[in-house]
C-alpha positions as CSV (number, residue, x, y, z in Angstrom):
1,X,13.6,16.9,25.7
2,X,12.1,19.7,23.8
3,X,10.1,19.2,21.0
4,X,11.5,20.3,17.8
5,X,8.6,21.3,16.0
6,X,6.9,22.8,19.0
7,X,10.1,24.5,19.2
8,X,10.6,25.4,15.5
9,X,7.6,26.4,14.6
10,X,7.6,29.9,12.5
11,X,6.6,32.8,14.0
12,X,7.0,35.4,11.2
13,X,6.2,34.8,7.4
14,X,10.0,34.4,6.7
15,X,10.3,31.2,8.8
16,X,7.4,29.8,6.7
17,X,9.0,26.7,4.2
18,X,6.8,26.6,1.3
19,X,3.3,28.1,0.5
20,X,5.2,31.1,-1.2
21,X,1.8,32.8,-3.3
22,X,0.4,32.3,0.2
23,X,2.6,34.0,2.1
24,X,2.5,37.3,-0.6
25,X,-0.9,37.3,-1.2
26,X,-1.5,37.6,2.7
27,X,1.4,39.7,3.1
28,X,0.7,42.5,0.5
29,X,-3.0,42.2,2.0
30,X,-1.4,43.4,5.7
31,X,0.1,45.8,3.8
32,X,-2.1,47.6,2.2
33,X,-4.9,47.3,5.3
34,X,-6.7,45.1,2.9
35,X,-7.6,41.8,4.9
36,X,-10.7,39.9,4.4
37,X,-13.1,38.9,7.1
38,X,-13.1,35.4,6.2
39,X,-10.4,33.0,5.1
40,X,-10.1,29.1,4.4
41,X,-7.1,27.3,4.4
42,X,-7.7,24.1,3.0
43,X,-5.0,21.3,2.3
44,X,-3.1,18.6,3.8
45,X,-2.8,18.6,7.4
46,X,1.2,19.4,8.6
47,X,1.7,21.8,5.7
48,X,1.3,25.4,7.5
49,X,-2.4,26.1,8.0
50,X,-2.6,27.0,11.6
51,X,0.9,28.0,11.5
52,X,0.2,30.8,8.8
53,X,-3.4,31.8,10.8
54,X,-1.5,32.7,13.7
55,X,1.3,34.6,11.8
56,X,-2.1,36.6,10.0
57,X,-3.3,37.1,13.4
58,X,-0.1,38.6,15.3
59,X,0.8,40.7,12.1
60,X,-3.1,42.6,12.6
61,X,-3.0,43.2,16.3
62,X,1.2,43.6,16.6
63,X,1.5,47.2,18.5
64,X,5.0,47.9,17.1
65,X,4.7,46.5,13.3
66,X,6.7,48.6,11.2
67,X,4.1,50.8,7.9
68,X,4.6,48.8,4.9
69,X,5.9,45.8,6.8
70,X,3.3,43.2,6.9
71,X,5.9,40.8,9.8
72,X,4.8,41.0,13.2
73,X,7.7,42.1,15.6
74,X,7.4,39.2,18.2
75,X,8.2,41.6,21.0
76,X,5.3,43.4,21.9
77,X,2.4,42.3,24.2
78,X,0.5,41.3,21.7
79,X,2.8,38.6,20.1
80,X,4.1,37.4,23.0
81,X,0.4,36.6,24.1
82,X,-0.7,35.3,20.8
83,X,2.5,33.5,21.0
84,X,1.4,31.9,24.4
85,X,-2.1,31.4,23.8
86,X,-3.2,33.7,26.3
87,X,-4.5,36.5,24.2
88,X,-8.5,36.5,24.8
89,X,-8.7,38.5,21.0
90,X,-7.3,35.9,19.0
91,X,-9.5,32.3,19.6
92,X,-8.2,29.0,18.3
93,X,-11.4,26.6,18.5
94,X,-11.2,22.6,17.7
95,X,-14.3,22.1,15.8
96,X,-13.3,18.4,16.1
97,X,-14.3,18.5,19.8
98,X,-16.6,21.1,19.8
99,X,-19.2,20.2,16.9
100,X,-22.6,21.5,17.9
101,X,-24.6,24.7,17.6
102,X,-24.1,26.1,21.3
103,X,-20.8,25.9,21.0
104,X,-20.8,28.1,18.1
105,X,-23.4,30.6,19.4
106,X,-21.5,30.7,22.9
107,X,-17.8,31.1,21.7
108,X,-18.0,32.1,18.0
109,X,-21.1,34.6,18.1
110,X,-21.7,35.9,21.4
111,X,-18.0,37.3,21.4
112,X,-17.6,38.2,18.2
113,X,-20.6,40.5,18.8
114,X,-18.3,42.6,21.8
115,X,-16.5,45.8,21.0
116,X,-12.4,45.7,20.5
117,X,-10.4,48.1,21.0
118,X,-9.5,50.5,18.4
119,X,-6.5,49.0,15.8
120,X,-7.3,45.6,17.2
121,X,-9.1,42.7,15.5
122,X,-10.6,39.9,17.1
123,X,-9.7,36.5,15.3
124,X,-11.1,33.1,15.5
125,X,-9.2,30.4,13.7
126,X,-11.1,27.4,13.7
127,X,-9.0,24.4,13.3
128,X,-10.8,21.6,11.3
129,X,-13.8,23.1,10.6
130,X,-15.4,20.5,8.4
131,X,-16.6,18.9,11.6
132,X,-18.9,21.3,12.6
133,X,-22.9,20.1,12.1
134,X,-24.8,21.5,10.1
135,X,-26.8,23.8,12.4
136,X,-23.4,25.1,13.9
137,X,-22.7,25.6,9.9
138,X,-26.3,27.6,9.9
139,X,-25.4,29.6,12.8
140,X,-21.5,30.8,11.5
141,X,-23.4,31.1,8.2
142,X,-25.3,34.1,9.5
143,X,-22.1,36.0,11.1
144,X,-19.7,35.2,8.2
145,X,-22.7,36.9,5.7
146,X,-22.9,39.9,8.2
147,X,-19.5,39.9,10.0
148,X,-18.8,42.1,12.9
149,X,-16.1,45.0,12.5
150,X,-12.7,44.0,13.3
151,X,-13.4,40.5,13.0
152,X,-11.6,37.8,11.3
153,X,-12.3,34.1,10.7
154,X,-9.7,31.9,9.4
155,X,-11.4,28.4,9.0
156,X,-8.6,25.5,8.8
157,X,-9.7,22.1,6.9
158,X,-8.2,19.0,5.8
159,X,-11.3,18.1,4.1
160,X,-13.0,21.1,1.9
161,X,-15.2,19.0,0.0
162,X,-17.0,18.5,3.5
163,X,-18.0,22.3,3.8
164,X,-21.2,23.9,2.7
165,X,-21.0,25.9,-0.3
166,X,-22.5,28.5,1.5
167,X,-20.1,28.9,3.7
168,X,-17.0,28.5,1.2
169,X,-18.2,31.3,-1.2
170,X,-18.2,33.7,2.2
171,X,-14.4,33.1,2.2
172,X,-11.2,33.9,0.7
173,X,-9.8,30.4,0.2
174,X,-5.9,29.3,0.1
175,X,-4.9,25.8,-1.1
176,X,-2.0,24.8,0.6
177,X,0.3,22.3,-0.9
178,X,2.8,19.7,0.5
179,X,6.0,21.1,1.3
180,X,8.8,20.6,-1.7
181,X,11.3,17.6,-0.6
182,X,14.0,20.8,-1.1
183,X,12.2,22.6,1.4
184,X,11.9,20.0,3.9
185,X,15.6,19.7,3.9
186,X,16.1,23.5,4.3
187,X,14.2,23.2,7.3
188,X,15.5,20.1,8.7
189,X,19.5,22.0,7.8
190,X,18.1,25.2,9.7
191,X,17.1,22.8,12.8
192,X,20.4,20.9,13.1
193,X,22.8,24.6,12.5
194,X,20.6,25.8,15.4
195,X,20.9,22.7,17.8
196,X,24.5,22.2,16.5
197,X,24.5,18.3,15.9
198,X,25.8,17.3,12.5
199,X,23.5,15.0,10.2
200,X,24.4,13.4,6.9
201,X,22.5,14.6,4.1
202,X,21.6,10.7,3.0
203,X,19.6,11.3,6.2
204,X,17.8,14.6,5.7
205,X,17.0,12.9,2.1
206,X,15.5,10.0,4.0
207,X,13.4,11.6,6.5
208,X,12.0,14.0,3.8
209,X,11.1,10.9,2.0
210,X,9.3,9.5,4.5
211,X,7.7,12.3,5.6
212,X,5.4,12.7,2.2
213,X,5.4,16.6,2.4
214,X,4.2,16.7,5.9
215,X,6.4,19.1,7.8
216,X,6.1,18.3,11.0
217,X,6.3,14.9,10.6
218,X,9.8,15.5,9.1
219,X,10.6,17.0,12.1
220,X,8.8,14.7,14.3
221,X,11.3,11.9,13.4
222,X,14.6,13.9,13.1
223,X,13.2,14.5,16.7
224,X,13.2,10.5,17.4
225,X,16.6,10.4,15.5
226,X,18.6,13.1,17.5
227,X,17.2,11.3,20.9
228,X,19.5,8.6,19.7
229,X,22.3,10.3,19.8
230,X,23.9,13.8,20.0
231,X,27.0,13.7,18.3
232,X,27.4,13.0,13.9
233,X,24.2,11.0,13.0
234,X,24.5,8.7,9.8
235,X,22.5,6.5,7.6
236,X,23.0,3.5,9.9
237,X,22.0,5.6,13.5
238,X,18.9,6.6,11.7
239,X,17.8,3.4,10.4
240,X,17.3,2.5,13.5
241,X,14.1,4.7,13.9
242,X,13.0,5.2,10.0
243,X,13.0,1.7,7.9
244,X,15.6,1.5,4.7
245,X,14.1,3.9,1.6
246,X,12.5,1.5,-1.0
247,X,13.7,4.1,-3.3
248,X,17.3,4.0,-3.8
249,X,16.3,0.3,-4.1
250,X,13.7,1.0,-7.0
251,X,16.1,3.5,-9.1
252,X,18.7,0.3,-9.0
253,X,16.1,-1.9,-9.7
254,X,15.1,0.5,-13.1
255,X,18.6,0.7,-13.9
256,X,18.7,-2.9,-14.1
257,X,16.0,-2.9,-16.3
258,X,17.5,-0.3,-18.5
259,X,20.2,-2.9,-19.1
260,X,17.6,-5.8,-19.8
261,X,19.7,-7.4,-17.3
262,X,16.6,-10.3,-16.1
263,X,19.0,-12.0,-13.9
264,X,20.6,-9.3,-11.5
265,X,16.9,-7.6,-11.6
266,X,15.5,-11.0,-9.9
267,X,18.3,-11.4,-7.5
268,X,17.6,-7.8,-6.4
269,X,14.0,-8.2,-6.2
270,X,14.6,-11.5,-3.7
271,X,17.6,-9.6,-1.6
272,X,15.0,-6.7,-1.0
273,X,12.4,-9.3,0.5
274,X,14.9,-11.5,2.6
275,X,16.0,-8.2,3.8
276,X,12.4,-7.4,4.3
277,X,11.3,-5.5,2.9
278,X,7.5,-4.9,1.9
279,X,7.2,-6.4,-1.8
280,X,3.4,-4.7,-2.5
281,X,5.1,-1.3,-1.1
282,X,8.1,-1.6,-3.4
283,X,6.1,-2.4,-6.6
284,X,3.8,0.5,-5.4
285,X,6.5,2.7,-5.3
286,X,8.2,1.5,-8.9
287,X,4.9,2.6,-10.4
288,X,5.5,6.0,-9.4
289,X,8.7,6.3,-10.3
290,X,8.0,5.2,-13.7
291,X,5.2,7.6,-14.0
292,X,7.6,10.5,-13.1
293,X,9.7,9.3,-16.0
294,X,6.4,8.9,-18.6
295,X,5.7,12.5,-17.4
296,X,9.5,13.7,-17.8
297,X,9.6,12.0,-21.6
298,X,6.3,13.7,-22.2
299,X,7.1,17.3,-20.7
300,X,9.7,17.5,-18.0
301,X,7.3,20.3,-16.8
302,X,4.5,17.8,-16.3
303,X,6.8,15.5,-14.6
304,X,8.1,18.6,-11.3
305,X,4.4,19.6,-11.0
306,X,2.4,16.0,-11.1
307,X,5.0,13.9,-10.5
308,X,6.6,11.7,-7.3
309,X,8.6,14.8,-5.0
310,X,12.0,13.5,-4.9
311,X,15.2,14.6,-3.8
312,X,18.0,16.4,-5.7
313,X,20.0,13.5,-5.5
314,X,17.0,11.3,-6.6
315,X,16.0,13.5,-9.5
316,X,19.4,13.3,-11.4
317,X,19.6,9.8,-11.3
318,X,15.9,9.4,-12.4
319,X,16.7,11.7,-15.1
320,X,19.8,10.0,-15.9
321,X,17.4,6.9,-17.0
322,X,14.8,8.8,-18.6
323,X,16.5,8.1,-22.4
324,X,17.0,4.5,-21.6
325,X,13.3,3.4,-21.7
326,X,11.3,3.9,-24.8
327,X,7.3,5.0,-24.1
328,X,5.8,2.2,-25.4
329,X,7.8,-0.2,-22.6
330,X,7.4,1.5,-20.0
331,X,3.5,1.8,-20.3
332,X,3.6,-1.9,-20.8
333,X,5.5,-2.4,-17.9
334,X,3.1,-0.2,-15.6
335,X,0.5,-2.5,-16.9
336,X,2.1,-5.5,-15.9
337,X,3.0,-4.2,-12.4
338,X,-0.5,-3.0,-11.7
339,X,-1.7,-6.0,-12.5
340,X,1.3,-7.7,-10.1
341,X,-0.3,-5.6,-6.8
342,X,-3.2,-7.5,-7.6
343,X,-1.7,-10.6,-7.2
344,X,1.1,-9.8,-4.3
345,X,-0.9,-11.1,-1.8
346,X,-2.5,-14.1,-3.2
347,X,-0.1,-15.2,-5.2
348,X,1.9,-18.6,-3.6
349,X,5.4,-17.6,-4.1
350,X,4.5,-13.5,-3.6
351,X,7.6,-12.3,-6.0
352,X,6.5,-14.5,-9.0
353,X,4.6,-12.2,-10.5
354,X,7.2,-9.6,-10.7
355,X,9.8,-11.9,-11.8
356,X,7.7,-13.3,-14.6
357,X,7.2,-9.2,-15.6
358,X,11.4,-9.0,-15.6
359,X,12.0,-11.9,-17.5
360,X,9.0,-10.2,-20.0
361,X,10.3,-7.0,-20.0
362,X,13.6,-7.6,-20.4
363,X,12.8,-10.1,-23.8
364,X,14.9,-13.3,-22.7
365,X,18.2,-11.4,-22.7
366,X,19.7,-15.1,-22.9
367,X,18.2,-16.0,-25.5
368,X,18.4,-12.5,-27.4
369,X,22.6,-13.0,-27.1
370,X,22.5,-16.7,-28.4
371,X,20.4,-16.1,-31.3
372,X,19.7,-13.0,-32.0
373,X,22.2,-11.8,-33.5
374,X,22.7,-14.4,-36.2
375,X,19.3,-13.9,-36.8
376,X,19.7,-9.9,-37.6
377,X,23.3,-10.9,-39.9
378,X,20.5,-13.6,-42.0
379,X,17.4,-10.2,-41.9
380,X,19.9,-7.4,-43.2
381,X,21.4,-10.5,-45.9
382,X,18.2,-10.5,-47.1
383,X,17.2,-7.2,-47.1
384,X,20.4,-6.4,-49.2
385,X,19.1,-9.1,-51.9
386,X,15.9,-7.3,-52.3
387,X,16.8,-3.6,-52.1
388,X,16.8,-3.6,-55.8
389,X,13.6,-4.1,-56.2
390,X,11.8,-2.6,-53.2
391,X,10.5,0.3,-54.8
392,X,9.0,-1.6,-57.6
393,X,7.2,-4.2,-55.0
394,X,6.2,-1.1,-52.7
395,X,4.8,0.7,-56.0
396,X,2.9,-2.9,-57.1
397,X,1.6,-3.0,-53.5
398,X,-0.1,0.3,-53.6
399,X,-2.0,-0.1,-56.8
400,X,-4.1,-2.8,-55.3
401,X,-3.8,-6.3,-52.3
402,X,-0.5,-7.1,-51.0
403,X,0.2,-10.4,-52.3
404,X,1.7,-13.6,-50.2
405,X,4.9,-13.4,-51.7
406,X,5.1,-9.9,-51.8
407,X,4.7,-9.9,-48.1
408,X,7.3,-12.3,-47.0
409,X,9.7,-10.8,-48.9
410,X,9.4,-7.6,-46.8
411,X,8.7,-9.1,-43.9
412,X,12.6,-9.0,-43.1
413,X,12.3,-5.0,-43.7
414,X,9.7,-5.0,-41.0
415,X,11.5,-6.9,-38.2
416,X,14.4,-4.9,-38.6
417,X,12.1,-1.8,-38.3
418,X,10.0,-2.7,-35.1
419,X,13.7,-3.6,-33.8
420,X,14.5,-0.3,-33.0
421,X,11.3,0.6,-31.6
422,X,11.4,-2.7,-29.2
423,X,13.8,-4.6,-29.0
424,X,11.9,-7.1,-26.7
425,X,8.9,-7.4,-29.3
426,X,10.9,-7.8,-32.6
427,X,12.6,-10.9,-30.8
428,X,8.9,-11.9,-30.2
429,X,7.6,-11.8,-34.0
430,X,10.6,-13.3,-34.8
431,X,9.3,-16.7,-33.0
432,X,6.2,-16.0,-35.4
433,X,5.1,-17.8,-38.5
434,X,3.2,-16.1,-41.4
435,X,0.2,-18.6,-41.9
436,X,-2.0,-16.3,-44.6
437,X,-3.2,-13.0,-46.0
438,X,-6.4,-12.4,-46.9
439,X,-7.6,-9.3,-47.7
440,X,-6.1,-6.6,-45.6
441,X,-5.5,-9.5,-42.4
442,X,-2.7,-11.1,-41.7
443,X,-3.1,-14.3,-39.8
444,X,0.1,-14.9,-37.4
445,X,1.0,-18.6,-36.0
446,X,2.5,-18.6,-32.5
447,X,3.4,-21.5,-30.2
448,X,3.2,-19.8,-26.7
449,X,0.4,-18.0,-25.7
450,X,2.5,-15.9,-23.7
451,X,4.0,-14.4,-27.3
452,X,0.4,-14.4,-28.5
453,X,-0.8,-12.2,-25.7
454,X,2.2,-9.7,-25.9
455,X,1.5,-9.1,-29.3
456,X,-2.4,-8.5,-28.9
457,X,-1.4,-5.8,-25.6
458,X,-3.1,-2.5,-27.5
459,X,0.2,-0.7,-27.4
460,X,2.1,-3.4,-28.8
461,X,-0.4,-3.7,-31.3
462,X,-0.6,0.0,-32.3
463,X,3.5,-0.4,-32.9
464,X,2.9,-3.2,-35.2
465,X,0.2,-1.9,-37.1
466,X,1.6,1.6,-37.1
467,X,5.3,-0.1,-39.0
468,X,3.4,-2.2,-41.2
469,X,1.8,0.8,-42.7
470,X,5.3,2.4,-43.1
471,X,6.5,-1.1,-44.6
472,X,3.7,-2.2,-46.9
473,X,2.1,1.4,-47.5
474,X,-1.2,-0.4,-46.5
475,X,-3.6,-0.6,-43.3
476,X,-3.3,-4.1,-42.4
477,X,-4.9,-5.6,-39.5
478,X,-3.4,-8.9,-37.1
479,X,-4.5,-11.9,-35.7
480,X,-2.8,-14.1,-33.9
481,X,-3.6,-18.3,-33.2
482,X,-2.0,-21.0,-30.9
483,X,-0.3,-23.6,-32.6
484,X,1.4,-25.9,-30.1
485,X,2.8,-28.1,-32.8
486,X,4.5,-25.0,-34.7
487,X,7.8,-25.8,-36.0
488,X,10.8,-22.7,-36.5
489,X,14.5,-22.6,-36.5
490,X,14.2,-21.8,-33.1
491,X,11.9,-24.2,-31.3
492,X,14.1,-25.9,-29.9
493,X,16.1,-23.5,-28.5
494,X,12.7,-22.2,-27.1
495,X,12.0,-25.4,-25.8
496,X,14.8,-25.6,-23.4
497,X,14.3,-21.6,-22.4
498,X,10.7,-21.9,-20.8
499,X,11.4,-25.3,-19.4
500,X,14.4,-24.1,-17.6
501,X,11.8,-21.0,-16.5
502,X,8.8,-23.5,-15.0
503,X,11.4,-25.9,-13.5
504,X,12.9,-22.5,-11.5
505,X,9.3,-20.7,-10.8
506,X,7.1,-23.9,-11.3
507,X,3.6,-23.9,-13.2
508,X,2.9,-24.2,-16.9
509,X,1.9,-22.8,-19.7
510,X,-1.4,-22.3,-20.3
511,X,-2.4,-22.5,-24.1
């Protein structure tokens, strides 16, 4: 069976996916007779390097190139022998097997040295260059300083930072990128119209995933895939070859979370792993898909250049849930999951962690809907009795200390202001108790000291302190303490939640 990317492989600058300033900067260079004597292509490996050193190379020597076109014609001698590699002007060298110095001075500098004939150039693309030693580096050093005429190097690297200086600053350098996931699929849609098979579009989304902006690994597997079978290929024909996306699985999963929906979050996590998937590999993957949402809340421009390459498809429904998560969550949550790939693989039960960052995240959605609610009717009850009044207090509080009293009877105000900046962490100072004030500190009682440590995470705290400015019209610092034998309206109620969580997860709390 022929190989597709063997096959496929682009032969003019038009067929070229990706690498767009590339492709003009070398074209207008052909052009206008302008070409330099040295290039490096740096960047990824399966992303166009050799592919585009060849194209330079035919476009040079092709005898019937059109004046002001800089695409070779693929007809004449000379492509058709660049094509088949038998061309003896145009040299494609391996420095991964051929490192040393005589290799250099025999095939690099020795024939550079002999005459071409006139409108011909001799090229020598040298495919992972960085793996020369440094004397072969000395001896191109020399030749690249003091090229021959009609001579043109075009050194290919995956790994610039290995190069001597030297030898870099004799070169026009191109970094290439990964190709675009839209890209990909062009190409993969220009294969399959050519070798008429018909192939879902969930498909060419999957293979692009998994191909991480490698190009000819795209078309490496839709090679393995189309071996399957010849006629309409579907999701299921290719899961045979290419494991289930983690993806789709994460956006669900987010969208769960969007809903503070704990329960239907954990039983997806567990399907995912019965089914089996790889639990370090999906939390992996959740953290960059809630980067590309930080990004797209901060600048949607920050979030198509720096973040995760996803398809169309993908993007909407990652943009769909950007206005669900506030900032402050969703760094929290990265936190927490960071932490989790920590403990994926020394952890007993390996999903716990992530489970216990759900049932966090999402605030005790239970409990929230049992008790909540009445709670927020008794808050705005109360803040209705002192509205009267609140200017006068605010105006007494600004003229010198906040006072005990003075406090508590805002403290309502407050909770009902951090609720609708998070939701979770309102339900958590809620559980509080105001033990004192002294000065400018407020000293905060808590029984768990799994409410303790959410309130002391620096983002959390920055939200707090940040309100409690806007409520009391005064910097006021927080501490918090451990009181195991603290009594609320709620304890009980508390009580019953985290032992119905250690008798499902086991452990205990740690105080």
């Amino acid at each position: 069976m022929t190989v597709l990317y063997q096959k496929y492989r682009p032969k003019k600058f038009s067929e070229v996916f990706g690498q767009n300033n590339i492709k003009t900067t070398l074209q207008n260079e052909i052009t206008h007779n302008r070409t330099s004597h040295a290039y490096l292509f740096c960047g990824p490996r399966a992303v166009g390097k050799t592919t585009l050193a060849r194209i330079l190379a035919k476009a040079i020597n092709c005898q019937d190139r059109k004046k002001d076109d800089p695409e070779p014609c693929n007809k004449c001698e000379s492509c058709l022998s660049i094509d088949e590699f038998r061309n003896l002007d145009v040299m494609e060298i391996d420095a991964a097997s051929n490192t040393g110095v005589d290799n250099v001075r025999e095939n690099i500098i020795s024939i550079s040295k002999i005459a071409t004939p006139e409108k011909k150039y001799k090229v020598f693309i040298i495919d992972e260059v960085h793996m020369l030693s440094i004397s072969a580096f000395n001896a191109l050093l020399k030749t690249l300083e003091e090229p021959p005429s009609r001579v043109i190097f075009v050194l290919c690297t995956t790994e610039v930072h290995k190069l001597p200086l030297t030898i870099v600053s004799r070169c026009q350098r191109f970094d290439f990128k990964k190709i675009s996931t839209n890209d990909m699929i062009s190409k993969l849609e220009t294969i399959i119209k050519s070798e008429k098979i018909e192939v879902d579009r969930d498909v060419l989304d999957l293979i692009a995933l998994k191909s991480d902006g490698h190009l000819r690994d795209a078309e490496s597997l839709l090679n393995q895939i189309i071996s399957i079978s010849d006629k309409k290929i579907d999701y299921k024909i290719a899961s045979l070859v290419i494991p289930n996306s983690n993806m789709e699985d994460n956006i669900d999963f987010l969208k769960i979370l969007a809903k503070k929906d704990s329960s239907s979050a954990i039983e997806l996590i567990n399907n995912i792993i019965d089914n089996g998937a790889n639990l370090k590999l999906f939390v992996s993957d959740l953290i960059e898909l809630i980067r590309k949402i930080i990004l797209n809340k901060n600048n949607p421009s920050l979030s198509s250049k720096l973040g995760l390459d996803l398809s169309d498809k993908m993007e909407k429904r990652i943009n769909d849930l950007t206005d669900s998560f506030d900032m402050a969550e969703l760094i929290s949550l990265t936190e927490d999951l960071l932490e989790n790939l920590k403990n994926v693989d020394s952890s007993f039960i390996p999903q716990m962690p992530l489970e216990f960052s759900i049932i966090r995240f999402c605030g005790f959605k239970n409990k929230i809907e049992r008790e909540v609610l009445p709670v927020e009717k008794k808050i705005e009850e109360s803040i209705t009795k002192t509205e009267e009044t609140k200017e006068e207090k605010q105006e007494k509080i600004k003229e010198g200390l906040i006072k005990i009293d003075e406090f508590l009877n805002l403290w309502p105000e407050f909770l009902m202001k951090l609720k609708s900046h998070n939701h979770s962490l309102s339900f958590v100072m809620q559980s509080c108790k105001v033990d004192s004030l002294t000065g400018n500190k407020v000293c905060l009682i808590f029984k768990y000291k799994l409410h303790k440590d959410r309130l002391e995470n620096p983002e959390m705290k920055k939200i707090i302190k940040q309100l409690l400015k806007e409520v009391y019209s005064h910097e006021l610092d927080i501490e918090a303490i451990i009181d195991n034998n603290l009594k609320t309206s709620n304890n009980s109620n508390d009580n019953n939640m985290i032992d119905d969580l250690l008798k499902t997860f086991g452990g205990q709390l740690i105080n």
